[in-house]
C-alpha positions as CSV (number, residue, x, y, z in Angstrom):
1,X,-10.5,-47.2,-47.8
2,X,-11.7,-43.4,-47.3
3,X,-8.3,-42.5,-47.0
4,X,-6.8,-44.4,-50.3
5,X,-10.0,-42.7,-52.1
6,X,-9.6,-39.5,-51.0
7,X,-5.3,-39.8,-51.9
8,X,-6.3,-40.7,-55.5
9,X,-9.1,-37.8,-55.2
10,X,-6.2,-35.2,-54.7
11,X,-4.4,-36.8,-57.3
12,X,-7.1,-36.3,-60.1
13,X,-7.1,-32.6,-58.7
14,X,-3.1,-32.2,-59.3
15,X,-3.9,-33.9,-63.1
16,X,-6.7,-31.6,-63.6
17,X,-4.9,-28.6,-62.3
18,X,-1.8,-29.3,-64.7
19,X,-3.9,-30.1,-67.9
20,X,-6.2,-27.2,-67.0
21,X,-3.0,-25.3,-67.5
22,X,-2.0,-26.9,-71.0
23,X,-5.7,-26.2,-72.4
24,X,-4.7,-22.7,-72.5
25,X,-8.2,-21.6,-71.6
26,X,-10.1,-24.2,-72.7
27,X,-8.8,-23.7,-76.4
28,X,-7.1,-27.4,-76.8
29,X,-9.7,-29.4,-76.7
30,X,-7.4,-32.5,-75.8
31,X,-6.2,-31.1,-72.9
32,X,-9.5,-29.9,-71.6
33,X,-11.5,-32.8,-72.0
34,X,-8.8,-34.4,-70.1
35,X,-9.2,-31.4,-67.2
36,X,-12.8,-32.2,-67.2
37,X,-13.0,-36.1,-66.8
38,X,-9.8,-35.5,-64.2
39,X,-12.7,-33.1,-61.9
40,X,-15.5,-35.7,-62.3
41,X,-13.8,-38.7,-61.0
42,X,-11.6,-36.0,-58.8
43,X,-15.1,-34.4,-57.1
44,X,-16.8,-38.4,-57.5
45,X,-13.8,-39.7,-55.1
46,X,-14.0,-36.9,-52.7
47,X,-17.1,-37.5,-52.4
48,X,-17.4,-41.1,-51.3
49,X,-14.1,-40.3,-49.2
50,X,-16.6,-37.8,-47.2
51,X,-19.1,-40.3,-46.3
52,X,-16.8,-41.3,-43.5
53,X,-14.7,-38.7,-43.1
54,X,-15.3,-35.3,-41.7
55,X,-15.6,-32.3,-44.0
56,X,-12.4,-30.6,-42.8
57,X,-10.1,-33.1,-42.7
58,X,-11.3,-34.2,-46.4
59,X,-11.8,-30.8,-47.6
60,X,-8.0,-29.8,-46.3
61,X,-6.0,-32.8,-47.5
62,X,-7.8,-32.9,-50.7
63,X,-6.9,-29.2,-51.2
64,X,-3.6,-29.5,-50.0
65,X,-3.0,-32.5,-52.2
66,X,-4.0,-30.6,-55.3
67,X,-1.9,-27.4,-54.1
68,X,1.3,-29.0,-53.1
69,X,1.5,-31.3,-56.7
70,X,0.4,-28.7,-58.8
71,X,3.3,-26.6,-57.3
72,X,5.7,-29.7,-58.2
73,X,4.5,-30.3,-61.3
74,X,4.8,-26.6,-61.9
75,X,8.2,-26.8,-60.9
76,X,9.4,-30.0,-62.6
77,X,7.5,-29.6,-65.6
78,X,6.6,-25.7,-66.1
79,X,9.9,-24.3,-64.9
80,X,8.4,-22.1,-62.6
81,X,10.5,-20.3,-60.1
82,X,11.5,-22.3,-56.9
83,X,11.8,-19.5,-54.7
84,X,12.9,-20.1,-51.1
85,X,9.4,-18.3,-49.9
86,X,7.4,-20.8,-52.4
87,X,8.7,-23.8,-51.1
88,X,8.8,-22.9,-47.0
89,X,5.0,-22.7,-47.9
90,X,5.1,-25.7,-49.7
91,X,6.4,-27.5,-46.3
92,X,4.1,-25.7,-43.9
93,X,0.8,-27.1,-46.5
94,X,2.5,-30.3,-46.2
95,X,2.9,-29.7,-42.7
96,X,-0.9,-28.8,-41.9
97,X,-1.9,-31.9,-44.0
98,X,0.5,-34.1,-41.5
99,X,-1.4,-32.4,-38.2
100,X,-4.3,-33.0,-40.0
101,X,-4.0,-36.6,-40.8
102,X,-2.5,-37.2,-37.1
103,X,-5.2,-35.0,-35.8
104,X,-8.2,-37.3,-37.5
């Protein structure tokens, strides 16, 4: 259950991240009331997720989690540039978040 809840943690953190972006500074107030109720339950799931499991491993696969899909959605929906470099580090996040799971 730790895990699911800490998954759905770094998906409120990738939904934060992208509406964070669309408030343009906090000046829609749509988007950021949406960027802050996305942190609460984001930082409220994380934190029951670390009741069982260690700091590190929650700490790094809920950062990576929010990294990784706000570079998709920033790709998908943004149009940012998919540069070779951005997404090699893309893979190697995903990468530590696999050693990290395995390594748990």
């Amino acid at each position: 259950m730790a895990w699911f809840l800490l998954i759905l943690a770094g998906a409120f953190e990738v939904v934060w991240a992208y509406s964070m972006k669309l408030s343009n500074g906090f000046t829609r107030i749509g988007p950021s009331v949406v960027t802050i109720v996305a942190m609460i339950i984001s930082f409220g799931l994380l934190a029951v997720a670390m009741r069982t499991l260690p700091l590190g491993t929650a700490y790094t696969i809920w950062t990576g989690i929010g990294a990784v899909g706000a570079f998709i959605l920033g790709l998908t929906l943004l149009g940012e540039p998919a540069s070779a470099m951005r997404i090699i580090a893309a893979v190697l996040i995903v990468s530590g978040l696999v050693m990290m799971k395995l390594a748990s």
